[in-house]
DSSP file (Angstrom, degrees, kcal/mol; ACC not computed):
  #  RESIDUE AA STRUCTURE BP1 BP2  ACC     N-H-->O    O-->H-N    N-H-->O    O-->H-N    TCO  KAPPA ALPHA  PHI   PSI    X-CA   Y-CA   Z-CA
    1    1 A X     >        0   0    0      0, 0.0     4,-2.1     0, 0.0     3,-0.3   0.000 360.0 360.0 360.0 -33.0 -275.9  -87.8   95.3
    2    2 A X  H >>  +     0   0    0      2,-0.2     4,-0.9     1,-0.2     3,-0.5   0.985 360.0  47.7 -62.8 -73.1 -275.6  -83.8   95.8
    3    3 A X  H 3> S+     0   0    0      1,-0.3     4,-1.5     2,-0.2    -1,-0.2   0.449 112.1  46.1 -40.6 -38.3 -273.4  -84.7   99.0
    4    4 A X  H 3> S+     0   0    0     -3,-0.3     4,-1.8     2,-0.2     5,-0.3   0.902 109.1  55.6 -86.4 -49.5 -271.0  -87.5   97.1
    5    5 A X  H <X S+     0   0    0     -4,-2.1     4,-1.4    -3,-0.5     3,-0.4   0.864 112.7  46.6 -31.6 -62.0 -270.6  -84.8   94.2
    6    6 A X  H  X S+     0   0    0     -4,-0.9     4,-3.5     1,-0.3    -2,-0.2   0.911 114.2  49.8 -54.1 -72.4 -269.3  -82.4   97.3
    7    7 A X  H  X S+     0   0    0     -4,-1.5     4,-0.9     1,-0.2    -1,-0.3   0.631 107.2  40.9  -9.3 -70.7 -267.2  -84.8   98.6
    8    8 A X  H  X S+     0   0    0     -4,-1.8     4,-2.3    -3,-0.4    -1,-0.2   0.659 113.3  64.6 -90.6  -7.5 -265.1  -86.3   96.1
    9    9 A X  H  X S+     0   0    0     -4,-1.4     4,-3.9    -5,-0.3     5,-0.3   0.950 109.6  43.6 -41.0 -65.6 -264.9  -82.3   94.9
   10   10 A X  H  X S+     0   0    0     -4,-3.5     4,-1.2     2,-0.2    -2,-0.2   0.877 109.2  49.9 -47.1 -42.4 -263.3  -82.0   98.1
   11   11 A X  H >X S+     0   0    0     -4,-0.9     3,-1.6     1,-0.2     4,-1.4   0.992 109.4  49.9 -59.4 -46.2 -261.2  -84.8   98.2
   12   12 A X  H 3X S+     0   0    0     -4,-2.3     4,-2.4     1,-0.3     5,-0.4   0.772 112.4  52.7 -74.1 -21.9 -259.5  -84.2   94.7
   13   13 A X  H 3X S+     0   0    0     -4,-3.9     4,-0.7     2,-0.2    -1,-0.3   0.755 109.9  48.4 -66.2 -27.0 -259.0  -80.4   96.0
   14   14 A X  H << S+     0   0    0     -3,-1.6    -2,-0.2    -4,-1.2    -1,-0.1   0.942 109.6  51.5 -63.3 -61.6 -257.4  -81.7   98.9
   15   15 A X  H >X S+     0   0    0     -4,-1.4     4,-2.1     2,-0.2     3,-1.9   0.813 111.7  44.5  -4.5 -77.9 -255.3  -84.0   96.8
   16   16 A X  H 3X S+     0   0    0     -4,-2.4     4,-2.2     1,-0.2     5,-0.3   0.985 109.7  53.9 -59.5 -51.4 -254.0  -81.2   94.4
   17   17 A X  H 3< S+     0   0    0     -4,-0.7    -1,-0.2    -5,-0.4    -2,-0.2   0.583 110.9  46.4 -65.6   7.1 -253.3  -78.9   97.0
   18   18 A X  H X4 S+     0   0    0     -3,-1.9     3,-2.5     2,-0.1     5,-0.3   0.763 114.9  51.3-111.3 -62.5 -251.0  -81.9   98.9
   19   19 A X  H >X S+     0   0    0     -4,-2.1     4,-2.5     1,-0.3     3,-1.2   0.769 113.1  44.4 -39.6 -50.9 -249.3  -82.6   95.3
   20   20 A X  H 3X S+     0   0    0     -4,-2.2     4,-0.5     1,-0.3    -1,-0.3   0.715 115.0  46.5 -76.5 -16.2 -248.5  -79.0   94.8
   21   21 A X  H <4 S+     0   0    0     -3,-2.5    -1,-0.3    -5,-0.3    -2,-0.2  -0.028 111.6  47.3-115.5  24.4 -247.3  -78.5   98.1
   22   22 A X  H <> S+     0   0    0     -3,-1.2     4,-1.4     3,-0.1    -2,-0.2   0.384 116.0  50.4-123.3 -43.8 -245.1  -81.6   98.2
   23   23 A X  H  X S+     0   0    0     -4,-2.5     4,-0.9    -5,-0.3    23,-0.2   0.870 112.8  43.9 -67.4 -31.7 -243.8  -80.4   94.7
   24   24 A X  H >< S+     0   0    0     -4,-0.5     3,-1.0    -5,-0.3    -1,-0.2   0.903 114.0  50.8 -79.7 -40.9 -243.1  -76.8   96.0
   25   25 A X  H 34 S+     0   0    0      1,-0.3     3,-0.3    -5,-0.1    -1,-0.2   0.924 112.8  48.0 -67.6 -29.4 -241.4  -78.3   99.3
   26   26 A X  H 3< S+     0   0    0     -4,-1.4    -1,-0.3     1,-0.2    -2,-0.2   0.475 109.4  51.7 -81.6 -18.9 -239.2  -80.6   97.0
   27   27 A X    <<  +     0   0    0     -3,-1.0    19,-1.9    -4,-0.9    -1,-0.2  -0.577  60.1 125.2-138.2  60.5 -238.0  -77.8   94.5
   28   28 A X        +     0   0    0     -3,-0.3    -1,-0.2    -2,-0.2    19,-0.1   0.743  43.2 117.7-104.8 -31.8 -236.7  -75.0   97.1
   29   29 A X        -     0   0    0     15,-0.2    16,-1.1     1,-0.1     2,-0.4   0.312  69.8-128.8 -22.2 119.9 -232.6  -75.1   94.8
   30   30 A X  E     -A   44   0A   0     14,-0.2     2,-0.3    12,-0.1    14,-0.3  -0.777  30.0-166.0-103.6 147.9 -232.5  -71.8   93.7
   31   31 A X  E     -A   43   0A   0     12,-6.7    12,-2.7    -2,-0.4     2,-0.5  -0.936  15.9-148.7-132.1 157.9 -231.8  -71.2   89.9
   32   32 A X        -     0   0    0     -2,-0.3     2,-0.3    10,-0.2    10,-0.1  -0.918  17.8-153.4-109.7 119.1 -230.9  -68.2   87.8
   33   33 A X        -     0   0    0     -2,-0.5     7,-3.0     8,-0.5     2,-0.3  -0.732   0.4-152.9 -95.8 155.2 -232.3  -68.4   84.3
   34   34 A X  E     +B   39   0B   0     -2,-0.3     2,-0.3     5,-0.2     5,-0.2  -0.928  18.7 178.1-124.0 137.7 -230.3  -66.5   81.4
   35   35 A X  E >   -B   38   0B   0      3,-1.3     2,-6.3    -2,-0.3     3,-3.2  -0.960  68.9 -27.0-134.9 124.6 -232.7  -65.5   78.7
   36   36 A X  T 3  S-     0   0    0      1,-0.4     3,-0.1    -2,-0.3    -2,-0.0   0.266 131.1 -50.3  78.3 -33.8 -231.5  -63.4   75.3
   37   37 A X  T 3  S+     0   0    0     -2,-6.3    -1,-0.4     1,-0.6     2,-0.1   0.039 113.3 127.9 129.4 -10.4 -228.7  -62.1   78.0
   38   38 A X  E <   -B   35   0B   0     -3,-3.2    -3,-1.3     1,-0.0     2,-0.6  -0.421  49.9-147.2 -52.2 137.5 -231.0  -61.3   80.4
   39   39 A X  E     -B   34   0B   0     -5,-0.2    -5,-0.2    -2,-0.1     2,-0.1  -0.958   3.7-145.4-120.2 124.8 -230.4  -62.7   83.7
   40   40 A X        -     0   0    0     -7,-3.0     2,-0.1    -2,-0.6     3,-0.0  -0.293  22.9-111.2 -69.6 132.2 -232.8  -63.5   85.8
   41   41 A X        -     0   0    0      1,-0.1    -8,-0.5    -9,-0.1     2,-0.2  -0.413  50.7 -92.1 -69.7 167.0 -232.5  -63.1   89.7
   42   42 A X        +     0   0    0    -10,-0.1     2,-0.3   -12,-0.1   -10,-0.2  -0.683  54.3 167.3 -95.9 135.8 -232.3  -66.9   91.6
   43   43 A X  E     -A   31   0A   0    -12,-2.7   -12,-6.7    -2,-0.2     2,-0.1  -0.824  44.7 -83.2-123.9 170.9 -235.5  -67.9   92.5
   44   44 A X  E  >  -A   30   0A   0     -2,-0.3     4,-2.3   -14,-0.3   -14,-0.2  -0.425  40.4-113.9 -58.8 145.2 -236.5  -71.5   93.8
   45   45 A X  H  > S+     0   0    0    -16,-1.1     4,-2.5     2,-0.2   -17,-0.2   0.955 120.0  52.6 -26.5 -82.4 -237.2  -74.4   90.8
   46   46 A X  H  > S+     0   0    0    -19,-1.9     4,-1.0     2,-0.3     5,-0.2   0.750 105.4  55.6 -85.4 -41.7 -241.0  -74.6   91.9
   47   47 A X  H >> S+     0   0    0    -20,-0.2     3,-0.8     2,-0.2     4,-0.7   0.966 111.3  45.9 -18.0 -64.8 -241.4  -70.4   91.6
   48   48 A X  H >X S+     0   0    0     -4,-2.3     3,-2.9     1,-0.2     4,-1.8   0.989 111.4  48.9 -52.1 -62.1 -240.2  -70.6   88.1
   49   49 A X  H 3X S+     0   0    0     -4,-2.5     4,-1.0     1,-0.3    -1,-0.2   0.663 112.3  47.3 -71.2  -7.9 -242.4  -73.6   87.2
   50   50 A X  H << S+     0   0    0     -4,-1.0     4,-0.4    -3,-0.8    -1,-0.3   0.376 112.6  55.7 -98.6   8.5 -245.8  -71.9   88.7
   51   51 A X  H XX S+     0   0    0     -3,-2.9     3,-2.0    -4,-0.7     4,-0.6   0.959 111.9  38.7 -50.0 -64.0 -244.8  -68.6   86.8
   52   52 A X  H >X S+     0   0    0     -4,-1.8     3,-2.4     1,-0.3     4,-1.7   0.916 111.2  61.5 -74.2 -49.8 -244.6  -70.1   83.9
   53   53 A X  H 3X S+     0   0    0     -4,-1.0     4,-1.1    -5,-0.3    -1,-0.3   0.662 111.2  40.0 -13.8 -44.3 -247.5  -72.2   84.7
   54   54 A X  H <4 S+     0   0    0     -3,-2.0    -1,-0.3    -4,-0.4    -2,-0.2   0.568 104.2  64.9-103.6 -16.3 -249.6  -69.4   85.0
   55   55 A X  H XX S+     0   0    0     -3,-2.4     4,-3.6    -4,-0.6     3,-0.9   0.811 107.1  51.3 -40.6 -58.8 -248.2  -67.5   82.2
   56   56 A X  H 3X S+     0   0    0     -4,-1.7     4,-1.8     1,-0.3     5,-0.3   0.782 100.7  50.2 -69.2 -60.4 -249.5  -70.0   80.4
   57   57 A X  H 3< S+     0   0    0     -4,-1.1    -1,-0.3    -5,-0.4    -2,-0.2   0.504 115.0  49.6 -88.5  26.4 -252.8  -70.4   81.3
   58   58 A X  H <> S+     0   0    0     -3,-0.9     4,-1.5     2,-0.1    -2,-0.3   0.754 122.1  33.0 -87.5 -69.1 -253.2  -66.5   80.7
   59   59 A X  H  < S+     0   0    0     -4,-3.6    -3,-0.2     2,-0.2    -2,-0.1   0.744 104.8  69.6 -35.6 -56.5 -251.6  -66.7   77.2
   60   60 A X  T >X S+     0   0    0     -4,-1.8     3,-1.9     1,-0.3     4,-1.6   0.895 108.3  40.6 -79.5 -76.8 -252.8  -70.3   76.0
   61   61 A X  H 3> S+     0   0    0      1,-0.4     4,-2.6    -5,-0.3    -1,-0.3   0.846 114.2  50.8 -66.9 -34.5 -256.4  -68.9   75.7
   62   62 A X  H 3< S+     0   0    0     -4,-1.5    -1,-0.4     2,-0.3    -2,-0.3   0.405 112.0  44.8 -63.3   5.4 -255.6  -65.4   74.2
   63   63 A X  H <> S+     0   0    0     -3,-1.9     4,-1.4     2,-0.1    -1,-0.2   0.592 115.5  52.8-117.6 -30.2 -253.6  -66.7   71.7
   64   64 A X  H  X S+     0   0    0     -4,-1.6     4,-1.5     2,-0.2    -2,-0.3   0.779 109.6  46.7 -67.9 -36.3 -256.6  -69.3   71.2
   65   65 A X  H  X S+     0   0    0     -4,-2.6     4,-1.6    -5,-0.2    -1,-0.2   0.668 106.1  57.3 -77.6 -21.2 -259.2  -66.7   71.0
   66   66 A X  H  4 S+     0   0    0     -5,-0.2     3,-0.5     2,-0.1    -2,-0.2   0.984 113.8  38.8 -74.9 -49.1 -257.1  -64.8   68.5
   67   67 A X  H  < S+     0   0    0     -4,-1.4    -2,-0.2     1,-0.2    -3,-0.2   0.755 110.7  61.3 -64.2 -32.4 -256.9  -68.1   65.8
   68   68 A X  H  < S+     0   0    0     -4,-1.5    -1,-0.2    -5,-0.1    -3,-0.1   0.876  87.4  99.5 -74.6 -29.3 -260.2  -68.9   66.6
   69   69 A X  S  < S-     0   0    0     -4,-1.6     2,-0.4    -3,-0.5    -3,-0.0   0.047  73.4-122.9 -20.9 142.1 -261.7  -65.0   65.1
   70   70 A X        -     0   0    0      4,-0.0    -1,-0.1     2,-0.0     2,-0.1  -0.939  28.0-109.9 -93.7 146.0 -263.1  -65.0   62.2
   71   71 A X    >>  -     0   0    0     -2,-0.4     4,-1.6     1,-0.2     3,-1.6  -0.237  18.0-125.0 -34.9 115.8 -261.4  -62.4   59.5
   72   72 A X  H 3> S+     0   0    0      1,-0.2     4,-0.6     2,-0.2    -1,-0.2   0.852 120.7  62.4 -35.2 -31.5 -263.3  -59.3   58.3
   73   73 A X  H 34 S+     0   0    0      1,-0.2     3,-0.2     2,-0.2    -1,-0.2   0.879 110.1  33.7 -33.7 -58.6 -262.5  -61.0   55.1
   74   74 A X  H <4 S+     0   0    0     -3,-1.6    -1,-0.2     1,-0.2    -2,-0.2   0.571 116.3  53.6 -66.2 -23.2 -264.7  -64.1   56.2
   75   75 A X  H  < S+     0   0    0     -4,-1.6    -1,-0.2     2,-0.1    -2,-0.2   0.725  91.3 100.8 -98.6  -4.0 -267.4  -62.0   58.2
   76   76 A X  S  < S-     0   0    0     -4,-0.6     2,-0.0    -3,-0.2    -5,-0.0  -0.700  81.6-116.5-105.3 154.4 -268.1  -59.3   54.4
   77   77 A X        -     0   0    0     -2,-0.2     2,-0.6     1,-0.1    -1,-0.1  -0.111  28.8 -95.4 -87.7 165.9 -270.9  -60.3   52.9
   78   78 A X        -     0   0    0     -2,-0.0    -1,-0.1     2,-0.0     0, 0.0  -0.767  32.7-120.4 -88.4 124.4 -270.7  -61.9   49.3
   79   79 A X              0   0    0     -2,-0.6     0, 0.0     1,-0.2     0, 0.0  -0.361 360.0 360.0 -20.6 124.6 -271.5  -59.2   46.0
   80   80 A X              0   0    0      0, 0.0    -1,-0.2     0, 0.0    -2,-0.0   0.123 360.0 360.0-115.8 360.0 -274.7  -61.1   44.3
């Protein structure tokens, strides 16, 4: 069972790593994004979308671990 666990680990890592690298091969167009007025140098499609990607799974939990705190408000003890 240990060995089949390994396995289909393997496959499905195999698997994503063919998907991302069929998506990366497919999205080589280079684009310049304008932001605010900023302009952006041109990178390939599939740069931009694993920046942001990763942007994202940096941010998306810090901003989740900040709403999840509780206040000092919530954490002082009640007056009796």
């Amino acid at each position: 069972m240990r060995n089949l666990k390994r396995i289909l680990l393997g496959v499905f890592i195999l698997l994503l790593v063919l998907v991302i690298l069929a998506f990366v091969l497919e999205n080589q167009q280079p684009v310049a994004l304008l932001f605010l007025g900023w302009a952006g140098p041109q990178l390939p499609v599939s740069l931009i979308v694993v920046l942001a990607l990763l942007v994202g799974m940096v941010v998306g939990p810090i901003v989740g671990w900040f709403l999840a705190r509780p206040s000092r408000v919530a954490r002082k003890p009640l007056a009796q």
